[in-house]
Structure formats: structure tokens, C-alpha cells
C-alpha positions in Angstrom: 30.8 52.8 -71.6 28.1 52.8 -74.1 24.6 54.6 -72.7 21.3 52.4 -73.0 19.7 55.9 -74.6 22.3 56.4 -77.7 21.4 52.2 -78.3 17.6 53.0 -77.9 17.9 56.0 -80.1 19.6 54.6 -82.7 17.2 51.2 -82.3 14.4 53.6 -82.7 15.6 55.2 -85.9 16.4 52.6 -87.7 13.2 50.8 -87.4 10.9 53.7 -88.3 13.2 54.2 -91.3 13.3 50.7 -92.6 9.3 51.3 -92.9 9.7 53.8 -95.9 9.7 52.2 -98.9 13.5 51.5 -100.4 13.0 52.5 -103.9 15.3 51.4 -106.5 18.6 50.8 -104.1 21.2 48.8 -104.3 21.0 47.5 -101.3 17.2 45.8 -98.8 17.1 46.2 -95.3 17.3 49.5 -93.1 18.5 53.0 -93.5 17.9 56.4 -92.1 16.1 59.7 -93.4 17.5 63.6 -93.8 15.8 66.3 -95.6 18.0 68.5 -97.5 17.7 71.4 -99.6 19.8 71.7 -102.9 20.5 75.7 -103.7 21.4 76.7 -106.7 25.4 75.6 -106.4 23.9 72.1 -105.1 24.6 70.7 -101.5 27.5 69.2 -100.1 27.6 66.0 -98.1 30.7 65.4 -94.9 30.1 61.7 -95.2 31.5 58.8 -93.1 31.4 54.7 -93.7 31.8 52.6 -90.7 32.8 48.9 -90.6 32.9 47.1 -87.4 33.1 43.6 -86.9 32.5 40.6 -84.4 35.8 38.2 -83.6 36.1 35.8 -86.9 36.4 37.8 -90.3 37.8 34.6 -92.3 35.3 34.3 -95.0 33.1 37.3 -94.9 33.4 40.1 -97.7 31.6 43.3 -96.3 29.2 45.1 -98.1 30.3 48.7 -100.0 28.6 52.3 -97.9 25.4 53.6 -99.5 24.3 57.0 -99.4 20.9 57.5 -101.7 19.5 61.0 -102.5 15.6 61.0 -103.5 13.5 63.5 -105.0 10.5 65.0 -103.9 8.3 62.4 -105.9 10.2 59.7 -104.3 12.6 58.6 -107.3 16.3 58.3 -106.7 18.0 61.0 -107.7 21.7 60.2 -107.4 24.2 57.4 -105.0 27.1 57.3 -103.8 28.6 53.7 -103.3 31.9 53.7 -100.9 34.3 50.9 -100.1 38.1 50.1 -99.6 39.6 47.3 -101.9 43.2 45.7 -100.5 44.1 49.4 -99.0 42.5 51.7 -101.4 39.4 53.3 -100.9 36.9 53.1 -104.1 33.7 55.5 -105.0 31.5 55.7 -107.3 29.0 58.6 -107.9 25.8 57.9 -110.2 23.4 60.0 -111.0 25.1 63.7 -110.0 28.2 64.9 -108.5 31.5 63.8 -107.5 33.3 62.0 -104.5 36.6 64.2 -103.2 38.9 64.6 -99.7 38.3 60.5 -99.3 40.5 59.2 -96.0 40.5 55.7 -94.6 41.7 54.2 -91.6 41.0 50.3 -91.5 42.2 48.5 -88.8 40.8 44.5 -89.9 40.3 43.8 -93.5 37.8 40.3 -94.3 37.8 38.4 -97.2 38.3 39.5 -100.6 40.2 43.0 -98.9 37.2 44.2 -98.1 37.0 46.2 -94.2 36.0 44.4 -91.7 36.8 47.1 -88.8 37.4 50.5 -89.9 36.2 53.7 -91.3 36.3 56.5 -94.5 35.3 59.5 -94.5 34.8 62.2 -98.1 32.8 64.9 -99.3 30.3 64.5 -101.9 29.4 67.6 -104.2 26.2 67.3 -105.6 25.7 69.3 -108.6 23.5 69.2 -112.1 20.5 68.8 -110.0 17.3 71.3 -109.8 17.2 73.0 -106.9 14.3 71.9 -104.0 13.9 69.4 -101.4 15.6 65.9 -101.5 15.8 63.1 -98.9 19.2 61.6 -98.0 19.1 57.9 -97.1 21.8 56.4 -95.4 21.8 52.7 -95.9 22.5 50.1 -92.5 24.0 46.5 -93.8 25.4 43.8 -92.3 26.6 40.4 -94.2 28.3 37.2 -92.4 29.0 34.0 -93.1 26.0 31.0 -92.9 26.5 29.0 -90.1 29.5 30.1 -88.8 29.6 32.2 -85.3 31.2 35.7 -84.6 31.5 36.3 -88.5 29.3 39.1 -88.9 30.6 42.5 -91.0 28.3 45.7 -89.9 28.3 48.6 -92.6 26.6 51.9 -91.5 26.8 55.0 -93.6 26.5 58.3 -91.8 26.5 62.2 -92.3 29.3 62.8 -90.6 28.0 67.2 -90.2 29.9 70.6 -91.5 28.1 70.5 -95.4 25.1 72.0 -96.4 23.3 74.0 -99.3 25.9 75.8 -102.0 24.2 79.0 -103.2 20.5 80.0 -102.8 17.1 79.3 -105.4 17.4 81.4 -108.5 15.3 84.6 -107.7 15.6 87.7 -109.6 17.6 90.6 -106.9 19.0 93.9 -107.6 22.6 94.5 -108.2 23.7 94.4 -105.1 26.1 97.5 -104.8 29.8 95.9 -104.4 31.0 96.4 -101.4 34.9 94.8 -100.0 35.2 91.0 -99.5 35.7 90.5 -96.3 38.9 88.2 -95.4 37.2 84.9 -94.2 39.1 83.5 -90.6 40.7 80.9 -91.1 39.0 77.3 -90.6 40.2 75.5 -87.1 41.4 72.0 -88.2 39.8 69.7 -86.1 41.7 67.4 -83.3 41.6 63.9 -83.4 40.1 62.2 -80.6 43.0 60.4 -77.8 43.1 56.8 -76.4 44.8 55.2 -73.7 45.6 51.7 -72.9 45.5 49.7 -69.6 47.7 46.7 -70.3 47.7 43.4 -68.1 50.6 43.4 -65.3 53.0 40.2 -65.7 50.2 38.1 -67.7 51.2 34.8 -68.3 50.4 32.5 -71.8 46.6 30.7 -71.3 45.5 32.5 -68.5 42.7 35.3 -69.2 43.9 38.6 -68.2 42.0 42.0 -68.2 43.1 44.4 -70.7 40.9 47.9 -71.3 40.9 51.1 -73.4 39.7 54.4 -72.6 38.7 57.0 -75.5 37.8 60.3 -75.4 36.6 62.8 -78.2 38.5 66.2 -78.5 37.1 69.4 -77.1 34.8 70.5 -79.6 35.5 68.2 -82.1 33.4 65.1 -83.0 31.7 62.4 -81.3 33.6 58.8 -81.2 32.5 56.6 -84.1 34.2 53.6 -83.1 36.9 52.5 -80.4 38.7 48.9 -81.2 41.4 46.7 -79.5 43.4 44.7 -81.3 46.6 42.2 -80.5 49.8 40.9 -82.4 51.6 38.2 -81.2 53.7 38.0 -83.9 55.4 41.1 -84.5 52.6 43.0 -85.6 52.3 40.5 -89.0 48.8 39.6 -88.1 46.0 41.3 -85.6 43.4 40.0 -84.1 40.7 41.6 -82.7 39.7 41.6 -78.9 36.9 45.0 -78.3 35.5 46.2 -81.6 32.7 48.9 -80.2 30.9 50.8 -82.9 28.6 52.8 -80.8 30.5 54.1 -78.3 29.5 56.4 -75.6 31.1 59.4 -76.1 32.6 61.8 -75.5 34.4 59.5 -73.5 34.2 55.7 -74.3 36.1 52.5 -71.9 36.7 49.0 -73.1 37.1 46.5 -71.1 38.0 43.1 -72.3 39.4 39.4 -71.0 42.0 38.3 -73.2 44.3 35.0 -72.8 47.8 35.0 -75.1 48.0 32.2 -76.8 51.8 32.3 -77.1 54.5 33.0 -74.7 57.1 35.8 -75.3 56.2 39.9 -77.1 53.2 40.8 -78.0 51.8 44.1 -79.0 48.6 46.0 -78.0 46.6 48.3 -79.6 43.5 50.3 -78.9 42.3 53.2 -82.2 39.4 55.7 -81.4 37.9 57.5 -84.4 35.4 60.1 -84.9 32.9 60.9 -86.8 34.5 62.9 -89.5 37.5 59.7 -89.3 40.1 61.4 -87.6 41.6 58.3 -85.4 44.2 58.0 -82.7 46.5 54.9 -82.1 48.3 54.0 -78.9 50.4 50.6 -78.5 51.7 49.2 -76.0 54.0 46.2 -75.9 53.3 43.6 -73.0 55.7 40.3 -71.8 53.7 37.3 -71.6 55.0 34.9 -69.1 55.3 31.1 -69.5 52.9 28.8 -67.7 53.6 26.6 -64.5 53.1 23.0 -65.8 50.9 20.4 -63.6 53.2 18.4 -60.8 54.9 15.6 -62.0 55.0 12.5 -60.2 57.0 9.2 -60.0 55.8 6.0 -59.8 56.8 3.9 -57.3 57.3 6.7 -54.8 59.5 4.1 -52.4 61.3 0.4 -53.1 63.2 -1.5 -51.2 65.6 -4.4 -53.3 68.8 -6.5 -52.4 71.8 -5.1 -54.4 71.8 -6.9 -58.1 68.2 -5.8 -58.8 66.2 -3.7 -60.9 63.5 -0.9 -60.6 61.4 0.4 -63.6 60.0 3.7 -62.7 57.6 5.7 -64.9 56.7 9.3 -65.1 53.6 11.4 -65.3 51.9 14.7 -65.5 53.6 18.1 -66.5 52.4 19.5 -69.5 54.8 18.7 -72.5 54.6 14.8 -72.1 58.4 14.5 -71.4 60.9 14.5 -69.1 64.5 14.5 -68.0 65.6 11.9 -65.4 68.5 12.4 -62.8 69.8 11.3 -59.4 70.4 6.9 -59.9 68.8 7.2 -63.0 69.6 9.1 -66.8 67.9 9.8 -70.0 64.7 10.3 -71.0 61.4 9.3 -71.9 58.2 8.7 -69.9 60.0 5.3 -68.0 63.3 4.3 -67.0 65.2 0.6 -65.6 67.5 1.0 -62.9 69.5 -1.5 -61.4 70.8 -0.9 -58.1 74.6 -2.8 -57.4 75.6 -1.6 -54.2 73.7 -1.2 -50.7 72.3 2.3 -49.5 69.6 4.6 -49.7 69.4 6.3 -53.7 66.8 8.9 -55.0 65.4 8.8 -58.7 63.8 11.9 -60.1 62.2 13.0 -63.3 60.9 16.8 -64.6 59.7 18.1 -67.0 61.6 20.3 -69.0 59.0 22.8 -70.7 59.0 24.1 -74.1 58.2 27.6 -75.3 55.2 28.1 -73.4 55.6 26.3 -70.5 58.3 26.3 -67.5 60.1 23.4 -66.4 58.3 21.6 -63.5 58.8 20.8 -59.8 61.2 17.9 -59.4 59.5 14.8 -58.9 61.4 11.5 -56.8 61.7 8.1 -55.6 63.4 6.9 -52.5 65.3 3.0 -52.9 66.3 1.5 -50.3 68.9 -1.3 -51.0 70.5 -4.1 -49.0 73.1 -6.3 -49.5 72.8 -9.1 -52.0 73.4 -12.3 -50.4 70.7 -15.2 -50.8 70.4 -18.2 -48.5 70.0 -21.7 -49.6 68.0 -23.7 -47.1 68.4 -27.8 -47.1 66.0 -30.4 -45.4 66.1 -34.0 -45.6 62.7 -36.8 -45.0 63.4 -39.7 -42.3 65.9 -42.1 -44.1 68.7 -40.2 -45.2 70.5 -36.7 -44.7 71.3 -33.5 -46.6 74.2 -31.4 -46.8 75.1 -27.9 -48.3 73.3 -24.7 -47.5 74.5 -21.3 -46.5 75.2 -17.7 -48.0 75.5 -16.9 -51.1 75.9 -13.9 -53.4 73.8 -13.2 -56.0 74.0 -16.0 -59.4 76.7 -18.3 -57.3 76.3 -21.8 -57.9 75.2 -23.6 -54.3 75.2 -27.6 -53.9 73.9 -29.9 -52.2 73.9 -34.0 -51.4 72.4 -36.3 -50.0 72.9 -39.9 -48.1 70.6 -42.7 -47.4 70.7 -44.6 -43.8 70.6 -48.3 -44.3 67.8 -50.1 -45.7 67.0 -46.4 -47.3 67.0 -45.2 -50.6 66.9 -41.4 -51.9 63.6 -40.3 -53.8 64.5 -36.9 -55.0 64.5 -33.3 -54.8 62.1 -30.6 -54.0 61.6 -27.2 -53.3 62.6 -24.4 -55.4 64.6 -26.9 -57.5 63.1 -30.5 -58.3 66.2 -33.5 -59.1 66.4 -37.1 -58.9 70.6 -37.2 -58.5 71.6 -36.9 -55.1 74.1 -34.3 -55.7 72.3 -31.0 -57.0 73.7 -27.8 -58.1 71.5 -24.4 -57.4 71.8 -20.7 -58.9 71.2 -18.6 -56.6 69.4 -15.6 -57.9 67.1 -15.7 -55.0 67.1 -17.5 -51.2 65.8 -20.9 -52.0 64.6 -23.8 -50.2 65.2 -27.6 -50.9 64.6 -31.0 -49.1 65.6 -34.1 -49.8 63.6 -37.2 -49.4 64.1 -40.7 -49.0 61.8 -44.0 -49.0 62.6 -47.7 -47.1 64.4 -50.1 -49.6 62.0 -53.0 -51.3 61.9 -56.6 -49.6 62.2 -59.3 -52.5 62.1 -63.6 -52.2 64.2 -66.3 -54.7 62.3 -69.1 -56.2 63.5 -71.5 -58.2 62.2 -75.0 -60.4 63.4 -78.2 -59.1 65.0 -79.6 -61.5 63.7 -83.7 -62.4 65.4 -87.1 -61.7 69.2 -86.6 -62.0 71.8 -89.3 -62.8 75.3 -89.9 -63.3 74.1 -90.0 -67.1 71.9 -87.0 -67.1 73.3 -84.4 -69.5 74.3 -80.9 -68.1 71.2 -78.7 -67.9 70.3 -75.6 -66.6 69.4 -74.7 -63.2 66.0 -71.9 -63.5 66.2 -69.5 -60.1 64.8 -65.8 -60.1 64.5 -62.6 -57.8 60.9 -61.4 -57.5 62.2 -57.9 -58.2 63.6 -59.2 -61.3 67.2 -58.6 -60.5 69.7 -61.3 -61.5 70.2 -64.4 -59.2 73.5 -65.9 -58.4 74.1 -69.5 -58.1 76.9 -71.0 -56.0 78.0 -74.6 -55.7 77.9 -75.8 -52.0 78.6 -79.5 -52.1 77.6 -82.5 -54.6 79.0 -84.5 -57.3 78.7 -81.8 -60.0 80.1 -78.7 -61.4 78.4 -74.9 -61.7 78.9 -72.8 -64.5 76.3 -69.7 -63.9 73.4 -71.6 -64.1 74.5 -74.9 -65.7 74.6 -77.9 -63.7 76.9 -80.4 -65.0 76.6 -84.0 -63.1 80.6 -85.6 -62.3 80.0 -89.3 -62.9 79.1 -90.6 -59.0 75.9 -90.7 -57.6 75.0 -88.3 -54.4 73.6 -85.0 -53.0 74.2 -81.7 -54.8 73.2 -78.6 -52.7 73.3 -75.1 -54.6 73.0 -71.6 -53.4 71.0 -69.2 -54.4 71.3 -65.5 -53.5 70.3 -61.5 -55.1 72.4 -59.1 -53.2 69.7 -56.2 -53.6 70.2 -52.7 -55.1 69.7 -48.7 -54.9 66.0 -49.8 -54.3 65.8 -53.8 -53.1 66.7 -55.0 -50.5 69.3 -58.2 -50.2 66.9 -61.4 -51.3 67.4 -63.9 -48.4 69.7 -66.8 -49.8 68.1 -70.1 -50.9 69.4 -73.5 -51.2 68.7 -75.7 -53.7 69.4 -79.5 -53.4 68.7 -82.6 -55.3 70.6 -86.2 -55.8 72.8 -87.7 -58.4 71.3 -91.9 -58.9 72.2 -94.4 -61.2 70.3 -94.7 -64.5 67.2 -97.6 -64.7 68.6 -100.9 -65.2 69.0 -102.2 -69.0 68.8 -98.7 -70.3 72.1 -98.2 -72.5 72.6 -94.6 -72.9 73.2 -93.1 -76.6 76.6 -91.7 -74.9 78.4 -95.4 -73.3 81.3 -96.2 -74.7 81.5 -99.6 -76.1 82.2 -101.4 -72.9 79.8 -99.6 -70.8 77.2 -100.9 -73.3 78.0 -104.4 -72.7 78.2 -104.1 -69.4 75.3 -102.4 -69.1 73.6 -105.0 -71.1 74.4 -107.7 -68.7 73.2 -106.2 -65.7 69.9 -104.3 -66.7 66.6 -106.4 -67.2 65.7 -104.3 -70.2 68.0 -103.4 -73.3 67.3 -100.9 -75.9 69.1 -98.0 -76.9 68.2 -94.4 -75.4 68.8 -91.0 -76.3 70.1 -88.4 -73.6 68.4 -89.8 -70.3 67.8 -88.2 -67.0 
């Protein structure tokens, strides 16, 4: 792990350095200091650039390595500007010298191509220039974007060690008297530094899982500049990064990170350690990430008991896709289901849910119905005054009847209950039990009365007899004796005088009683002495003249 003293070092350095004056750069902010000495052949420069990053690059362009050389008076002698565009690495040298032996290795590029997480590493010659003193500057940057979190680019130019003076100051020496050139040994090539992975065991998609990286620089070789860890999820297309360290302890770094996959399946880790001089190592290391166990289902209503014929809607919830399959009594899918139950017995309904790419199905979820057999039962009541019949057993959406009779002197008042009628004979569906009564009231009383009819004589033209029911109901007349005839309610005298008794009766109805009978009687005289009547024949006239006191002649008279 990184060492409080290297950060507090480095801390230290960089803030005494930004306090010298920047001269004309190309870049504001902080760098650090080295004395050099050009010799007559120049100097030359093992330089190394170093970009690391934090977690979001989207947007941010890094800024190009700097590397300044000032002259004993403080003006700026010569720069060296180093960055990597889409994969290539570009320099430019101003001022004196030249840029050769440039290597990259850039593990996250931001926007525009530009590195995010990486590093180069060249030799700069530095020629034309008078020999002396000089100051190297090496420039510390960082750029991100404004607002935004996690987006910031570091850029830290370094000497990365092995150059120095080419050739000593000019000073007048004897011929030196030849002697052999001796064979030089031959340079020992550096060794990269190694790195190791420790991978998560079985991880499984959303859930954090520690994964860690252990680097370690070569014997004798160069400190660690950096030590990343980065993950593909997609067949290495795109990497995203999870440790990016660019001061590691060293010589021997660890990285430990949480990490949660965000997709189930292959996915590819990699951890890259490079030194100072940009040798790296890679190691990758492919990893299985497991599905996710959804939440519990559950189905709602847990338990039911019905009579055959009827229906349960059940509905579904929890898991973690939002569907789910339904089995046992019931089919399909969707988040509810209707079933209807036709036979008795005891029936489970379940549901799951079926998962998708990240997520295994779930636990089965079920219900429990208990059913019983479908018959419904038709209860019938009747009221004081009548009776009801019908009633029983029946299955479910039969037609049941019922009836009902009135006692004497009742009548029937209706239905109620369940179903409400005024015939006496009802018909019931039976999609439930049900409960009717039937009810029934005392028939009505009612009286006859009638208008005596005036002064009746053997003369008296037929006329009508006026009789009626109190309840309204139609009276009948009946002839009982008397010297006339009856047509319904016309009274017809016969010609002789005498005593006419008519009956009158109303037999009653589904609501009245029988009226009691009434009798109606009146006489039949003679007409007034020396009336002639409009109607005597000739005869009767003269007759009539001779026995009546008064004579005139009369209309119809009665």
C-alpha cells in the first residue's frame, strides 16, 4: 500500500516548487526543480509522462507532459511537450534538441484520445546549447470537467533516471597518447515490474465483491509508477476502471478494491503495473458472474374456500422482473389471473417469476382453494293467511318455483326476500341460496246501497234501478217477486198494480269480500184519477175521462 512518507514527500515538493516563479510556460500551477549540467555533447533526459485518472473520463481531454529547461538567468531555454493522440504518441521539442526511443502504454484514453490512465516514456537529447548550469522543470497538471464528480485527469512529468551530461566543458588538454578502446559490457536490459490478481470467488451480478492487485518492481530495476485495475464486461470492447493508484508504494504495491458487476455472465479482469522508465506488466483473469436470487414472490389470497361454479382472481407480487408464470389450477401469465373452480376438492394456484439475464427464477409462490359442492338452497315462508310451496336443492343457475294459496277470507300481498313479485307463482335462479316469503292480508268488507226509486204505477215507464258496491265493484240485480220485469238494471212495470221486491248482491273479489245481499222493494198503484196518459189507447182515454175528476193530457207519468 502506498506509505504516508512517499505522499508527504512528494506533497512537500511540489509546494516549495510551485513558489518559483513559472516563467514563460505553457502551462500555471506546480512543478518540480533539477539542476543539470550541459557538457560540451549536451545532456540527455530518461523522461517519463504519467496519466492517471479518477472513475468518470467522459468529457475530460488531459493536458500534454511538460518538461522546461531554464538557463542560469532564469529564461527558458528549451521544452519538450509529450502526449498520445488516438494511440500515437506526439512530441514536440522547441528551443534545442530532439525527442527519440518514445513508448506508450495507455490503459484509458478521455475525450478527444487524449490518456486518461497511462504512461510514455523517451529520451530527449539536448544539443545546440552552451555548456553550464540549467534547471529542469517538470510540470504537475490536472484538468476535469466543471461540475461533474470523479472526472479529474492528473498529468505528472518525471525524470525517469539513467541520462546525464554528454562530453565535458571545452578546456584546452594535451593529446592524450592513444591507448586501445576498451570493449564496453554490454547494457542489462531492464525487467519489467510483475502483477498478480486476486479475483472474487463465485461473485454474483449487483452484489459488491472484493477484488485486489498486488505489484511488485523487479530486482534492481525501477520503482512502480502506477498500478491500475480495470474491468470488461463485454468482451474486452470497453474497460472501465476500478483502482487507478499513481503513487504506489513500491517496490511492492496492493490494491484492494469493491467492485459490483453490473451484468451477469464473462467478464474480464485486469490489473497493469508500470515503472518508472514505462516498462508495464499485464495479467487478466477471466471471472463468472452469477445471476442474482430475486425477492420472494407471493400470492394474493393465500387460502379461499368457494362452492363449485365460482371464481377466484388471484394476483401476484414481488420477484424482481415484474412478471410471472402461473401453474397448478391456473395458466398464463401476467401479474393476475381468474379461475373458476367446477368441481369439489382441495386445488393449489402458484405463480414465479421467471428471471431474465440477470436474475434467477424465484421460489414458487401458492394458494390453497378449497371447494364444495355447488348446490344452493331455496328457503320459502308464508305470513298468517295463506301458504307457500316450493323450496329445496338446487344446482347452481336452475330455475326454482314457488306458489302460494290464500285461506278464506285472505288475499295474497306479494313476494319478498331475495326476489320481490306480486304473482303468486314465482320462478327463482338460483345462483346463490335464497330466501323468500310469501305474504297475505284479510279480504276488504264492503255494503250495497241503492236510490229508491219514486211513485210507481201501472203507467210509469220502464226506468232504471241505481244500486252500487262501496268498493266499486259491479252490483247485480235479481227479480224476487212483483208485477214487473228486470233487465240488468231496468225495471219495467207489467200493467197490474202490487209489490215488486228486487235483490241486490256483489259477490266480492281477489280483495273484497262478498257485499251482504240487499233487497229492494216498492209498489206498483194506479195513476191519479182524470190523468190521461200520452200512451192510452183511444178507449182507455175515454174511459179514463169518465172516471177521473180531472182531465188533461200528460206526458210519461209516474
Amino acid at each position: 500500500m502506498k506509505t504516508n512518507a512517499i505522499r508527504f514527500a512528494l506533497g512537500c515538493l511540489l509546494a516549495v516548487s510551485s513558489a518559483v516563479a513559472p516563467f514563460a510556460s505553457a502551462q500555471s500551477g506546480r512543478y518540480s526543480s533539477e539542476s543539470v549540467t550541459l557538457g560540451a555533447g549536451g545532456y540527455t533526459l530518461n523522461f517519463g509522462v504519467l496519466w492517471t485518472c479518477d472513475d468518470d473520463t467522459r468529457g475530460t481531454a488531459s493536458s500534454a507532459g511538460e518538461i522546461d529547461l531554464v538557463d542560469g538567468g532564469g529564461n527558458l531555454a528549451a521544452r519538450v511537450l509529450a502526449t498520445v493522440d488516438a494511440g500515437s504518441p506526439v512530441v514536440t521539442v522547441t528551443g534545442a534538441g530532439a525527442v527519440s526511443g518514445v513508448t506508450t502504454s495507455i490503459n484509458i484514453y478521455g475525450a478527444a484520445g487524449t490518456p486518461a490512465d497511462g504512461y510514455l516514456h523517451g529520451t530527449w537529447s539536448i544539443t545546440g546549447l552552451g555548456p553550464g548550469a540549467y534547471t529542469l522543470r517538470f510540470w504537475f497538471s490536472q484538468r476535469s470537467v466543471a461540475g461533474k464528480a470523479a472526472s479529474t485527469i492528473t498529468t505528472e512529468a518525471m525524470d525517469s533516471g539513467g541520462g546525464g551530461t554528454v562530453g565535458g566543458a571545452p578546456t584546452p588538454t594535451p593529446t592524450p597518447t592513444p591507448t586501445p578502446t576498451p570493449t564496453p559490457s554490454p547494457t542489462r536490459a531492464p525487467s519489467p515490474p510483475s502483477v498478480s490478481l486476486a479475483a472474487p470467488v463465485s461473485p454474483t451480478v449487483f452484489q459488491a465483491a472484493s477484488v485486489g492487485a498486488t505489484a511488485l518492481a523487479s530486482a534492481g530495476g525501477n520503482p512502480l509508477a502506477s498500478v491500475s485495475i480495470t474491468v470488461s464486461e463485454d468482451n474486452g470492447t470497453t474497460w472501465s476502471p476500478i483502482v487507478s493508484d499513481s503513487h504506489p508504494s513500491s517496490p511492492s504495491d496492493s490494491e484492494v478494491a469493491q467492485y459490483a458487476f453490473a451484468v451477469a455472465g464473462a467478464a474480464t479482469l485486469r490489473a497493469v503495473a508500470t515503472d518508472t522508465t514505462g516498462l508495464t506488466a499485464t495479467a487478466t483473469q477471466a471471472v463468472s458472474v452469477g445471476k442474482a436470487n430475486p425477492p420472494a414472490v407471493s400470492v394474493s389470497p393465500a387460502s379461499s374456500s368457494l362452492v363449485a361454479g365460482q371464481s377466484v382472481a388471484f394476483a401476484a407480487s414481488g420477484g424482481a422482473t415484474g412478471t410471472y408464470a402461473w401453474g397448478g389450477s391456473a395458466s398464463g401469465s401476467g401479474a393476475s389471473q381468474a379461475v373458476t373452480f367446477t368441481s369439489p376438492g382441495t386445488f393449489a394456484v402458484t405463480a414465479v417469476d421467471p428471471g431474465n439475464a440477470n436474475y434467477n427464477p424465484s421460489a414458487t409462490a401458492s394458494a390453497t382453494v378449497t371447494v364444495q359442492a355447488a348446490f344452493y338452497t331455496l328457503s320459502v315462508a308464508a305470513t298468517a293467511g295463506g301458504s307457500a310451496a316450493g323450496g329445496g336443492s338446487y344446482p347452481p343457475n336452475a330455475q326454482a318455483s314457488a306458489i302460494a294459496a290464500c285461506d278464506p277470507g285472505n288475499m295474497f300481498a306479494g313476494w319478498t326476500g331475495d326476489v320481490t313479485g306480486a304473482n303468486p307463482s314465482i320462478s327463482v335462479l338460483m345462483n346463490a341460496s335464497k330466501s323468500i316469503t310469501a305474504h297475505f292480508s284479510a279480504l276488504l268488507s264492503q255494503s250495497i246501497s241503492f236510490v229508491q226509486p219514486g211513485p210507481v204505477t201501472i203507467r210509469t215507464p220502464a226506468f232504471a234501478l241505481l244500486a252500487s258496491a262501496s268498493s266499486g265493484l259491479p252490483v247485480t240485480l235479481a227479480l224476487t217477486s212483483g208485477p214487473a220485469s228486470l233487465a240488468a238494471d231496468v225495471v219495467t212495470p207489467e200493467g197490474t198494480t202490487g209489490q215488486v221486491t228486487i235483490t241486490a248482491s256483489q259477490p266480492g273479489n281477489s280483495q273484497y269480500l262478498p257485499a251482504q245481499p240487499v233487497v229492494i222493494s216498492f209498489p206498483i198503484g194506479s195513476p191519479p184519477v182524470g190523468v190521461i196518459l200520452a200512451d192510452d189507447s183511444p178507449a182507455t182515454k175515454k174511459s179514463d175521462k169518465a172516471t177521473r175528476t180531472t182531465s188533461y193530457t200528460s206526458g210519461p207519468e209516474h
